[in-house]
Structure formats: structure tokens, C-alpha cells
C-alpha positions as a Markdown table, in Angstrom:
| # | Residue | x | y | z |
|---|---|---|---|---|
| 1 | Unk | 235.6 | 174.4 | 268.8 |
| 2 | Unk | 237.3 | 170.9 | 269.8 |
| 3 | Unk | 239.5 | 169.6 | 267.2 |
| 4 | Unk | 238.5 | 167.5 | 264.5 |
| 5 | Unk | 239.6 | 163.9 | 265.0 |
| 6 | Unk | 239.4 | 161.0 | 262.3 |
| 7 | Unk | 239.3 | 157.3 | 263.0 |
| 8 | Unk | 242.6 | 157.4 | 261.4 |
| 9 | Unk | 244.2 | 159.4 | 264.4 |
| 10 | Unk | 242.7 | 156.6 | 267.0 |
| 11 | Unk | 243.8 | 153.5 | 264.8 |
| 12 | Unk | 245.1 | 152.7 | 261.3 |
| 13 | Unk | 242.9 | 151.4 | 258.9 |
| 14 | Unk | 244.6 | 147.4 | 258.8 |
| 15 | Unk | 245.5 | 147.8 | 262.7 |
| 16 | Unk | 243.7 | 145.6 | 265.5 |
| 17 | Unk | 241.4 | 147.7 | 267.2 |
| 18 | Unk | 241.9 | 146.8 | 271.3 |
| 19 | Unk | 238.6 | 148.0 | 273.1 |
| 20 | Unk | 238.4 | 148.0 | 277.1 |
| 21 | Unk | 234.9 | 148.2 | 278.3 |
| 22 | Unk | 232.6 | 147.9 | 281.0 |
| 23 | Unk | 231.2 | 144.7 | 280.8 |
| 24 | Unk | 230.4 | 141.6 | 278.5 |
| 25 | Unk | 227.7 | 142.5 | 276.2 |
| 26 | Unk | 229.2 | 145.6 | 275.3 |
| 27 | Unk | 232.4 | 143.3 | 274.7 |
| 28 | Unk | 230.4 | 141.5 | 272.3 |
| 29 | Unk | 228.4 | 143.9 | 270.6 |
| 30 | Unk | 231.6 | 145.6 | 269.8 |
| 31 | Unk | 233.6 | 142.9 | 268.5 |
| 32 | Unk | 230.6 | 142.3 | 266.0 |
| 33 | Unk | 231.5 | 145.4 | 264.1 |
| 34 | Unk | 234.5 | 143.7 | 262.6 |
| 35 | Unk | 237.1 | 140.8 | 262.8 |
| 36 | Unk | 239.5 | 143.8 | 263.4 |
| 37 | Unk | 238.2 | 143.9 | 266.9 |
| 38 | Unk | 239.1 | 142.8 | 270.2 |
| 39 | Unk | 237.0 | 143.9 | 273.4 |
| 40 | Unk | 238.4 | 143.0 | 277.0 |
| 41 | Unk | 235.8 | 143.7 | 279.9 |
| 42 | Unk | 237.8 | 145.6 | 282.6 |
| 43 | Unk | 237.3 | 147.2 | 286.0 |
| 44 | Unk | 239.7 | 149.5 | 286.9 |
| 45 | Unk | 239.2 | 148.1 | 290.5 |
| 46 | Unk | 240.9 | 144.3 | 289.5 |
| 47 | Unk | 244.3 | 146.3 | 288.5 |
| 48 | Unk | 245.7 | 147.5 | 285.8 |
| 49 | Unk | 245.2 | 145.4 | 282.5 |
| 50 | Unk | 247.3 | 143.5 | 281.4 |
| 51 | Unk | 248.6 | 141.3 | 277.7 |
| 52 | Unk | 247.1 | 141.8 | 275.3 |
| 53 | Unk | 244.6 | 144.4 | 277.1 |
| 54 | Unk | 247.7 | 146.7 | 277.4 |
| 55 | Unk | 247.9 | 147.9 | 274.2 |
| 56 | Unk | 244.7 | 149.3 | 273.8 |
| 57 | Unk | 243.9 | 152.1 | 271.7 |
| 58 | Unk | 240.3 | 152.7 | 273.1 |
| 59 | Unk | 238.9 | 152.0 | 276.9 |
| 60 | Unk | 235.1 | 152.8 | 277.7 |
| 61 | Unk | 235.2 | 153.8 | 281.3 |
| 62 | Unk | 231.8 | 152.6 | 283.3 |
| 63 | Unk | 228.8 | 155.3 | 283.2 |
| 64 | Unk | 230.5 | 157.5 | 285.7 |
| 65 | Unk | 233.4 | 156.0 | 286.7 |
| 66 | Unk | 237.0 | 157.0 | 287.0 |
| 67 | Unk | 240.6 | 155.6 | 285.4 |
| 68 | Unk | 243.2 | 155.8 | 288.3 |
| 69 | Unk | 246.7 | 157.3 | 287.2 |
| 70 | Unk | 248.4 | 153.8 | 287.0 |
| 71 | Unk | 245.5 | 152.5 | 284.9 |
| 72 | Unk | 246.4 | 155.1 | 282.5 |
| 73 | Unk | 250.4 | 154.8 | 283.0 |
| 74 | Unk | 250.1 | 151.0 | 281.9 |
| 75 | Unk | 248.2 | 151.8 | 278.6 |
| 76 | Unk | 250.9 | 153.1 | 276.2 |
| 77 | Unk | 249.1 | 152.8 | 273.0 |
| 78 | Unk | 245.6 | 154.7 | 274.3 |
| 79 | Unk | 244.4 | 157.0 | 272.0 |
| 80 | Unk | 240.7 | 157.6 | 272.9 |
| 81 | Unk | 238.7 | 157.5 | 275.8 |
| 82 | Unk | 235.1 | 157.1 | 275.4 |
| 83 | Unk | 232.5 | 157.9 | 277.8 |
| 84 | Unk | 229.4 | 156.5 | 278.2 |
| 85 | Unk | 228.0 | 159.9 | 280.1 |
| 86 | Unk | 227.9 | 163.4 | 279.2 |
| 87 | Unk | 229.9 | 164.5 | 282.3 |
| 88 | Unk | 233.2 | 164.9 | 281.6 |
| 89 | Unk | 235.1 | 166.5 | 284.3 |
| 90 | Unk | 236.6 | 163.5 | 285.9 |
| 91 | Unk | 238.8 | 163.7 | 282.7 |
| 92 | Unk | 239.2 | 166.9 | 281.6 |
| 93 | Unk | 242.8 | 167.6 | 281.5 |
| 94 | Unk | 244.3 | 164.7 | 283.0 |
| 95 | Unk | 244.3 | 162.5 | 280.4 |
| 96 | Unk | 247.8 | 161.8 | 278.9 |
| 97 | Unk | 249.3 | 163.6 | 275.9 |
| 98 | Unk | 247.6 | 162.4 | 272.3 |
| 99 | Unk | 244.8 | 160.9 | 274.0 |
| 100 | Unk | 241.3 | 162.2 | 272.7 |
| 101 | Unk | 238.3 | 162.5 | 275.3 |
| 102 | Unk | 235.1 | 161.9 | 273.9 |
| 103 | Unk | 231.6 | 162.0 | 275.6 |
| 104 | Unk | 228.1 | 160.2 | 275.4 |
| 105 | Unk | 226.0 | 163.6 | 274.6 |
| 106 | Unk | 222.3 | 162.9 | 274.3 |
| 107 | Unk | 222.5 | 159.1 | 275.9 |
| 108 | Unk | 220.6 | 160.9 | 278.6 |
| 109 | Unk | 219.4 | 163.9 | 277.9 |
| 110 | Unk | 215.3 | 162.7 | 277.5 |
| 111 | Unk | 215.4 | 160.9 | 281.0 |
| 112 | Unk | 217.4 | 163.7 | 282.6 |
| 113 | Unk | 215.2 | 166.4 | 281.1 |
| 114 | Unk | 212.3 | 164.3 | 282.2 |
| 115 | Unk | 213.7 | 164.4 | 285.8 |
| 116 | Unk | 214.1 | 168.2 | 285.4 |
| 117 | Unk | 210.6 | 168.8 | 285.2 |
| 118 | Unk | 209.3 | 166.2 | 287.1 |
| 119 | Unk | 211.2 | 167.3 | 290.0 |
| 120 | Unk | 209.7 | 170.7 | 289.2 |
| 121 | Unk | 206.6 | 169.8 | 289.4 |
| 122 | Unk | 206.6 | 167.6 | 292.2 |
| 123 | Unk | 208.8 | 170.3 | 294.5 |
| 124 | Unk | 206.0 | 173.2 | 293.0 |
| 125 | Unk | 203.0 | 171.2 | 293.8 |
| 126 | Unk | 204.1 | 170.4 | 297.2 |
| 127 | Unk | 204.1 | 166.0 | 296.6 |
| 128 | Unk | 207.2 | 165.8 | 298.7 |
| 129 | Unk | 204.8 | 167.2 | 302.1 |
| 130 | Unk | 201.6 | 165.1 | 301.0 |
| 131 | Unk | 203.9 | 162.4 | 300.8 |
| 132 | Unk | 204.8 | 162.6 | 304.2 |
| 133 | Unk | 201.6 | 163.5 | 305.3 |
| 134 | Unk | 200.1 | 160.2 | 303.8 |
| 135 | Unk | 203.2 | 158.3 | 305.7 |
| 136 | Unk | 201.8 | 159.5 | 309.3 |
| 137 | Unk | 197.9 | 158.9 | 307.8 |
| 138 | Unk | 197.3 | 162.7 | 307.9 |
| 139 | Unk | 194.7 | 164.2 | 305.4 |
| 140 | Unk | 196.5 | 167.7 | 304.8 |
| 141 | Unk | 195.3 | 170.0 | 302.3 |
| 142 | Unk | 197.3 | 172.6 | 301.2 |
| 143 | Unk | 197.8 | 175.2 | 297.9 |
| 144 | Unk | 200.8 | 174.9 | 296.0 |
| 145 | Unk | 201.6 | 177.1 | 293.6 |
| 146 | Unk | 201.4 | 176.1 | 289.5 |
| 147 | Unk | 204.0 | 175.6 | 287.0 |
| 148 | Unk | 201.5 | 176.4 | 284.5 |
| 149 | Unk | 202.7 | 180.4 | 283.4 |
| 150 | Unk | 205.9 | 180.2 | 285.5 |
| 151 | Unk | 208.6 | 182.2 | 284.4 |
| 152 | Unk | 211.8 | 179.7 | 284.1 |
| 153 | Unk | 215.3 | 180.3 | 283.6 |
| 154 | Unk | 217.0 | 177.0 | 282.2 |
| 155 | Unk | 220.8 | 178.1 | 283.2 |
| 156 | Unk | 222.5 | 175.7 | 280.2 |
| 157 | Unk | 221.1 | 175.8 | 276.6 |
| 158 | Unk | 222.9 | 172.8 | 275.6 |
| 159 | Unk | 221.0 | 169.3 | 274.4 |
| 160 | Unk | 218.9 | 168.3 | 277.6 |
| 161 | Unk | 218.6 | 172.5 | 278.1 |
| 162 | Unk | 216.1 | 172.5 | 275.1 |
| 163 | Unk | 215.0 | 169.2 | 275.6 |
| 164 | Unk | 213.4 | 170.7 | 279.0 |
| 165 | Unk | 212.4 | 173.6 | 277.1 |
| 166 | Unk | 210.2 | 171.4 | 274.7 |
| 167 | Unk | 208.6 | 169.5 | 277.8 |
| 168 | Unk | 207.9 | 172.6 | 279.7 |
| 169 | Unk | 206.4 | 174.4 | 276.6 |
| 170 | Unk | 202.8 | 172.7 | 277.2 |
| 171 | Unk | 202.7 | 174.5 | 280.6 |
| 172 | Unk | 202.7 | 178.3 | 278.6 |
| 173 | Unk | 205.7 | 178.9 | 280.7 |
| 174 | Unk | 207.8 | 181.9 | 280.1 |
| 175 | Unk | 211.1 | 180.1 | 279.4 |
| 176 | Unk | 214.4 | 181.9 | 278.9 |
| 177 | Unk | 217.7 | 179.9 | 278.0 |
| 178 | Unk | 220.7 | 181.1 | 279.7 |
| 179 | Unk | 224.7 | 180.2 | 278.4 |
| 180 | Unk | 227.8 | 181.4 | 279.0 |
| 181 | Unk | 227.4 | 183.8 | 275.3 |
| 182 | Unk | 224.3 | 185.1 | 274.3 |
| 183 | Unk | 223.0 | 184.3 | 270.8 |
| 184 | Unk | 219.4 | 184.7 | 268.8 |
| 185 | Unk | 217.2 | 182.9 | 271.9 |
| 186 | Unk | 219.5 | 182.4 | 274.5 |
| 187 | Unk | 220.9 | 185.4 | 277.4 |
| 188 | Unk | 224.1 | 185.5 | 278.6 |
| 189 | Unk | 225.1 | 184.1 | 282.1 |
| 190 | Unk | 225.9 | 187.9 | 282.8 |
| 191 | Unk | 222.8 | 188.9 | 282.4 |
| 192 | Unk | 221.5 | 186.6 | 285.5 |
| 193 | Unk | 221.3 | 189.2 | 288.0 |
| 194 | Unk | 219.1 | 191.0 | 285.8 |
| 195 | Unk | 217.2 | 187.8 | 285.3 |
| 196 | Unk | 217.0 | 186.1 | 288.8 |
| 197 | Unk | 214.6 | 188.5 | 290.4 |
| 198 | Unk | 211.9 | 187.5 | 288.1 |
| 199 | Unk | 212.2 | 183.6 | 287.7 |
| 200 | Unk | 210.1 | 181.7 | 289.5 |
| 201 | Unk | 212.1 | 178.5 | 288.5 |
| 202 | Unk | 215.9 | 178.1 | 288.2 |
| 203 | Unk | 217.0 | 175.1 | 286.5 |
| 204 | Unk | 220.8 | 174.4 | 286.1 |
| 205 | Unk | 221.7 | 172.3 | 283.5 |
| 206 | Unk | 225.5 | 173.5 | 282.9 |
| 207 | Unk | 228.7 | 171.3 | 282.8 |
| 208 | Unk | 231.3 | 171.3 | 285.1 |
| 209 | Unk | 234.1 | 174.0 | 284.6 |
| 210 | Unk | 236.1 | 176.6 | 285.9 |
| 211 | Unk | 233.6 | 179.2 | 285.2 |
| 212 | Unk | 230.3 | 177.0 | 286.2 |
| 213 | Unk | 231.9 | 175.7 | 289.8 |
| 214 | Unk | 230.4 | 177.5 | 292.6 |
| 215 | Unk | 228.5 | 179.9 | 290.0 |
| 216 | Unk | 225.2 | 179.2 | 292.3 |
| 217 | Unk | 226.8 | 181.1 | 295.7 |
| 218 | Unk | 225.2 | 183.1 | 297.9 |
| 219 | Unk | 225.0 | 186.4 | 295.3 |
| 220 | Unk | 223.3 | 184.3 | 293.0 |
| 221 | Unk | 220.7 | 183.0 | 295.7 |
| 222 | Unk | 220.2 | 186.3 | 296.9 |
| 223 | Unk | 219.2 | 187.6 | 293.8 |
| 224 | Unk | 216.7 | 185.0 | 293.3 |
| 225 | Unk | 213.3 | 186.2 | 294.5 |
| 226 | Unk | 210.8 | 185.0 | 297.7 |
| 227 | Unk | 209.9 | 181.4 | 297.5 |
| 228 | Unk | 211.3 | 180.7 | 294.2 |
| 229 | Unk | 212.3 | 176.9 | 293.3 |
| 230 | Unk | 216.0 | 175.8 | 292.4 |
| 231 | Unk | 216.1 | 172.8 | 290.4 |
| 232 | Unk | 219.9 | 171.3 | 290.1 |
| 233 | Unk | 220.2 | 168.4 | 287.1 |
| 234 | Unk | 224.2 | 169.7 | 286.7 |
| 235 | Unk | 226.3 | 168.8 | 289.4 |
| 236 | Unk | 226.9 | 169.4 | 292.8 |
| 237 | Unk | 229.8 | 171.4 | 292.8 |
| 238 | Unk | 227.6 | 174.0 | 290.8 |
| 239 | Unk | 226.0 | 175.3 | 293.8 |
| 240 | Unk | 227.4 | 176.4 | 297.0 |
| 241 | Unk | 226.1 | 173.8 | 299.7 |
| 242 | Unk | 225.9 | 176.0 | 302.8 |
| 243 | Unk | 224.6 | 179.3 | 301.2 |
| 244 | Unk | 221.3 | 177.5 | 299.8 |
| 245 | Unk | 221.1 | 175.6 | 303.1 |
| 246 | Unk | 221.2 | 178.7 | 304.8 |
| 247 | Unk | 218.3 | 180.4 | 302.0 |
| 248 | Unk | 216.7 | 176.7 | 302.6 |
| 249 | Unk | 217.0 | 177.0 | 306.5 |
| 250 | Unk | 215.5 | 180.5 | 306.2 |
| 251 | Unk | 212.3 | 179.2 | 304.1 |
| 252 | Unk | 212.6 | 181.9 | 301.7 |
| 253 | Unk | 213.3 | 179.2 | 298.8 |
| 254 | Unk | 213.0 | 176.2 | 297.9 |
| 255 | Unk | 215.4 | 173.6 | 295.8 |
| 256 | Unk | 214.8 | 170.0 | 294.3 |
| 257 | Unk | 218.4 | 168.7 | 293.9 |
| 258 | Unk | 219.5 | 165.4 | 291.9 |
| 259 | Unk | 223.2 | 166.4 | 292.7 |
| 260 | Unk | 224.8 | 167.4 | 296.2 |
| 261 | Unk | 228.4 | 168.5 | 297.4 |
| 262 | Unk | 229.7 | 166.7 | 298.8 |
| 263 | Unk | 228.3 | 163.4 | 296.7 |
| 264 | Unk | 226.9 | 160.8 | 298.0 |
| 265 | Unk | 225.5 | 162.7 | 300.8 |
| 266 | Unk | 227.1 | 161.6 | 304.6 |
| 267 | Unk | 224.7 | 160.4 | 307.7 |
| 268 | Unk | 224.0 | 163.4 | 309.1 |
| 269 | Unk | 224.7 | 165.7 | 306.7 |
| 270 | Unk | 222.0 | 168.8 | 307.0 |
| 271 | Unk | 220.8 | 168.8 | 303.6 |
| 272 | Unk | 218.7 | 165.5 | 304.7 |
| 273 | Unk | 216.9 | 167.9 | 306.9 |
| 274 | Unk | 216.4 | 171.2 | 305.3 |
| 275 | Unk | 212.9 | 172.4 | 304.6 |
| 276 | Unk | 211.6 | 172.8 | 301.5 |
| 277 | Unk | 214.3 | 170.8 | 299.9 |
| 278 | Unk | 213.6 | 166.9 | 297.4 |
| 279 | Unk | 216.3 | 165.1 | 296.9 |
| 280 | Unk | 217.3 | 162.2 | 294.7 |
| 281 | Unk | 220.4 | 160.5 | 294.6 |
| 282 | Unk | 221.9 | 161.2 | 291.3 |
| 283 | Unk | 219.3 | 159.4 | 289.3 |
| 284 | Unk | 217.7 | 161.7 | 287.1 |
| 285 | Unk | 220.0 | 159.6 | 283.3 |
| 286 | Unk | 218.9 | 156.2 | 285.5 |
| 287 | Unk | 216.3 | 154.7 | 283.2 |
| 288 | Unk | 217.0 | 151.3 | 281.3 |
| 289 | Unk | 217.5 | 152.6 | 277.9 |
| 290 | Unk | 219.8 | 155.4 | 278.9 |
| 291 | Unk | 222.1 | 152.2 | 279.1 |
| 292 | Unk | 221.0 | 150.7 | 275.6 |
| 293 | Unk | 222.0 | 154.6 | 274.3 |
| 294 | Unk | 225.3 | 155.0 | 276.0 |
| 295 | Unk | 226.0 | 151.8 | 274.6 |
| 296 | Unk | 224.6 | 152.6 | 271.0 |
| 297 | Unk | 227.1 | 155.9 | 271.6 |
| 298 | Unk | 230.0 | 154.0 | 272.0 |
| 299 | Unk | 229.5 | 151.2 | 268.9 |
| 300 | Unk | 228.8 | 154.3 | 266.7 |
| 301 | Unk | 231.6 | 156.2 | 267.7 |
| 302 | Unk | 234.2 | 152.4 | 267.1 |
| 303 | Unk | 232.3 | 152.3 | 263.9 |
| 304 | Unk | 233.3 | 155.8 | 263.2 |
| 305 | Unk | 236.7 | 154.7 | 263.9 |
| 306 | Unk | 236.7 | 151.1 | 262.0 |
| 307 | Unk | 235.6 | 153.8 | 259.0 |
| 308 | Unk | 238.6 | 156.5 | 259.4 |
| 309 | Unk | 235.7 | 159.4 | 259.8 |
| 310 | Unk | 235.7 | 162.0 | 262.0 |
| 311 | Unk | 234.8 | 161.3 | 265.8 |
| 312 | Unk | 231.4 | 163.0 | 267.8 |
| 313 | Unk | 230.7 | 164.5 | 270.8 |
| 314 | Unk | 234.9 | 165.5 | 271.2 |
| 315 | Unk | 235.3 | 167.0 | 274.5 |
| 316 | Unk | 239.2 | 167.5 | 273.7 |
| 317 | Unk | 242.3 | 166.4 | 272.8 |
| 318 | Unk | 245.1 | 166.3 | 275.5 |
């Protein structure tokens, strides 16, 4: 379990609370909390901060971004970093010593769950052929198989894990979770090979650790049965580019991918090309009010601070 970290441990309850953030209306939403609160916009890109920007306790990175190392060197006095995504590997375990790393959970878990299965369906249903079919004027019928009584394996039982779940419930799929450690509804990630064979749907919805990178390889494709779908809402690293493009190349299965590796995806790169494959550019949290939640995130999470109570959504404490 992360550690539990009070408002106390970020800032002191009469101290100035310095907050670096992405952009101007966050700036001012956050400084409405309290007179004890001064927001800088800042972009890594212009340089380090600097004056009074330099000693802050709290910077909001932008929705995916990165903090170079000299960013971080010229901030003595950070002690949190919030996100305003649920991703957290950029930071995991480079952040200095005292600093707590804290993450947006549930800012996009509807519209990434909502990509899930719409990708799903789409990739099932064949919409990415009659798509190009209605681009060269070509009436092309064809049967595409139903998600309606699929089995599914949803590889992450975490917060956009069940939130898929619930979607996919109103197609009377046969849905099992998979996590790293079994528990009352859920199978253990050991238990895949058992479980691959029979899923007609993979969906992978796991962070991004040491366990979790490269955990879709070539055993793990093998084991998945004829013509069965992969659906990746994680990250790209999670799956081992050449062995599904060589399951892809073969046409015994199919993938709908949100994520690549390497990302953004290079001219030329054979994944544009592979059969049976849809492909969206990292877009499945991209809706407008994912922003207006990320943002809520971060405000509730100062206010937590402002009010010395215990922090959410910790990833760790370095």
C-alpha cells in the first residue's frame, strides 16, 4: 500500500503554497482556493523556473508530459508532483528524495473505457474494411463476427478495468478480470495461459511496470486462439511490437491498438500496414471533460493540502 501522506508533509499549515501548472486557467482556478496560493504557468520547454517559481512545493506537469532532470535540480523545496493522467511511469522512481508522486486516477477512466469497447466493436464488426471500402465507392458485404456472448478477458481490474466491464455487460458477454493477484472476481495473471485459449477478446488495461512491460510477447500471442481480437488501452511497451505483427502479418489475429512501441508511430513503420489491425493515436482519455476532470483532480488534491488531510491517488513516495 503507498504511504499515507497529509497536506502537512507537502506544506505547513501558515506557509505559501507555490503551484507550477500547465496553463492559465488552472493558474487561476487554483489560486481561488486560498490567499495562501500562488500558481505560475510553466512549460518545462522555456527553462527551468525561476524567482519566486523556484521554490515551489507542488508542480502539475501537462497531461502527459515530462520534467527534465535540471527542471527538477532547480526546485529545492518540491514536495509533490501532481499528475493530471493516470500514467505514471515517466516518474516512477526518478523523482528526488521526499518528493511524493501522485496521479489523476479516474480523470479518464469513462472516455478511455468507452474507447475500449468501441474499438472492440468497431475491429469485431469489421467498420475499419467497410470504411475503406466506402473510400474507393465499393459496396462490400461481409459477416463479422458479434461481441454480443464473447468471452473477454479484461487483463487489469483496476478503475477503467471495471468501468469496461459495466459497458460490456449489456452485450451478455462472458467477462473475466485478470490482475497481477487473484481475489473473489478477479484471476490471477498466472492463470493467462489457462485463459487465452478461450477468449475471444483481450483487452489490456494494466500500468506500466517491471512485471507488465513486454508481458504481451510472443508466448502470450501464441496462446491466444484463431482469429481472436487484441484490444491495447495500456501502453505500448505492454506488447511486443514484432511478435503481434508477425501473428497480424500471419492473419491469425487481429488487434485494435490506441498505444504503439515505439510512440508516435514513424513513416514507414509496418504496423501502418498490417492487416487486421485499427489504430488510433493515443486518443482513447481525449474528450473535453477528461480536461475539466484532470483539472478537478488537481484542485481537490491542493485543497487536500490547504486542509492538512491525507493525499489520493499516491503512486509513491521517493
Amino acid at each position: 500500500m503507498p504511504p499515507t501522506i497529509r497536506g502537512t508533509d507537502i506544506a505547513g499549515p501558515d506557509d505559501t503554497l507555490t503551484v507550477l501548472v500547465p496553463s492559465t486557467a488552472l493558474a487561476r482556478a487554483v489560486e481561488a482556493l486560498s490567499p495562501r496560493v500562488r500558481a505560475y504557468r510553466f512549460d518545462p520547454t522555456d527553462g527551468v523556473p525561476t524567482g519566486d517559481a523556484a521554490h515551489a512545493q507542488v508542480v502539475v506537469p501537462r497531461g502527459g508530459g515530462d520534467l527534465p532532470e535540471q527542471v527538477l535540480a532547480a526546485l529545492p523545496d518540491l514536495r509533490l508532483v501532481q499528475l493530471m493522467s493516470a500514467g505514471a511511469e515517466r516518474f516512477v522512481g526518478r523523482l528526488p528524495e521526499g518528493v511524493v508522486l501522485c496521479n489523476a486516477r479516474g480523470a479518464h477512466t469513462p472516455s478511455t473505457a468507452e474507447w475500449a469497447v468501441t474499438a472492440t466493436l468497431a475491429a469485431l464488426r469489421g467498420i475499419p474494411d467497410f470504411v475503406r471500402a466506402q473510400g474507393k465507392s465499393r459496396w462490400s458485404p461481409a459477416t463479422h463476427r458479434s461481441l454480443v456472448g464473447a468471452r473477454v478477458l479484461v487483463v487489469g481490474a483496476g478503475d477503467i478495468g471495471r468501468r469496461i466491464g459495466r459497458m460490456m455487460a449489456g452485450f451478455d458477454v462472458d467477462l473475466t478480470y485478470v490482475a497481477r493477484t487473484a481475489r473473489d472476481d478477479v484471476r490471477a495473471t498466472a492463470d493467462l495461459p489457462v485463459l487465452l485459449p478461450d477468449a475471444d477478446v483481450v483487452v489490456l488495461v494494466v500500468p506500466v511496470t517491471h512485471e507488465t512491460t513486454g508481458m504481451v510477447d510472443a508466448e502470450f500471442l501464441a496462446a491466444m486462439k484463431d482469429g481472436a481480437l487484441l484490444v491495447n488501452a495500456a501502453r505500448g511497451v505492454v506488447v511486443d511490437t514484432d511478435a503481434l505483427l508477425a501473428e497480424l502479418t500471419s492473419g491469425r489475429l487481429r488487434a485494435a491498438l490506441d498505444v504503439t512501441d515505439p510512440e508516435p508511430l514513424p513513416e514507414g513503420h509496418p504496423l501502418w500496414s498490417a492487416p487486421g489491425l485499427l489504430l488510433t493515436p493515443h486518443v482513447a482519455g481525449a474528450v473535453p471533460d477528461a480536461d475539466e476532470r484532470a483539472a478537478a483532480a488537481v484542485v481537490d488534491q491542493l485543497t487536500r493540502v490547504l486542509d492538512g488531510r491525507p493525499l489520493v491517488n499516491v503512486v509513491g513516495s521517493y
